[in-house]
C-alpha positions in Angstrom: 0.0 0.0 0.0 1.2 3.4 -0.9 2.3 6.1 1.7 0.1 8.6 1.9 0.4 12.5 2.5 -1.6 14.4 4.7 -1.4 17.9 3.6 -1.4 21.0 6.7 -3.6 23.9 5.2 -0.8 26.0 4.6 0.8 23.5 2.7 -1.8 22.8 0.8 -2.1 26.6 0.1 1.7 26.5 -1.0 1.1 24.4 -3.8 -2.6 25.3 -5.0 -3.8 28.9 -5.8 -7.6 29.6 -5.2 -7.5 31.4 -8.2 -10.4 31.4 -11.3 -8.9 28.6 -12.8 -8.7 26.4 -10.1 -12.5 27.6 -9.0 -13.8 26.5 -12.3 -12.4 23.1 -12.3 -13.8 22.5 -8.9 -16.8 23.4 -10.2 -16.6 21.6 -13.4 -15.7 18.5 -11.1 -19.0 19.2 -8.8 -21.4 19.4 -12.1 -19.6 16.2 -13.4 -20.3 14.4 -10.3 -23.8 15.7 -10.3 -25.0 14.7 -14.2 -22.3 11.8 -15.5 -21.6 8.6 -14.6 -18.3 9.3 -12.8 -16.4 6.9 -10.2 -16.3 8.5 -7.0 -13.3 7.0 -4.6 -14.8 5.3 -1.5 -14.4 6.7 1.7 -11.4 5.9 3.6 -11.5 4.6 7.1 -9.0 4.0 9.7 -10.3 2.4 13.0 -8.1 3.0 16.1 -8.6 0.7 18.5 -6.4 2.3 21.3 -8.9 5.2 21.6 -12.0 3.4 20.7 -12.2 5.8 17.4 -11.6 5.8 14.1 -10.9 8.6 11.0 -12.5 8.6 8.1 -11.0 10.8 4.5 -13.6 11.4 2.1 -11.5 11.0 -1.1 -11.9 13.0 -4.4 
């Protein structure tokens, strides 16, 4: 199984501008989802045991 990355916010903001372009494909990905046959990743889920919890990633 891959590694994966958790991102911080500010990190995330490093890398990504919230700028027009990246507005519109969120948006294009939200009317996709909403009108095609897409495949939509399941959601992820960890259970931790030790706390009697768990954490669950909605993918996109």
């Amino acid at each position: 199984m891959p590694d994966i990355k958790i991102l911080t916010e500010a990190e995330l903001r490093r890398v990504l501008a919230l700028d027009l372009d990246t507005v519109e494909c969120v948006e294009k990905a939200f009317k996709l989802l909403a009108t095609r046959d897409v495949v939509m990743p399941p959601i992820l889920s960890f259970h931790v045991a030790e706390y009697n919890g768990e954490v669950d990633v909605k993918t996109a």
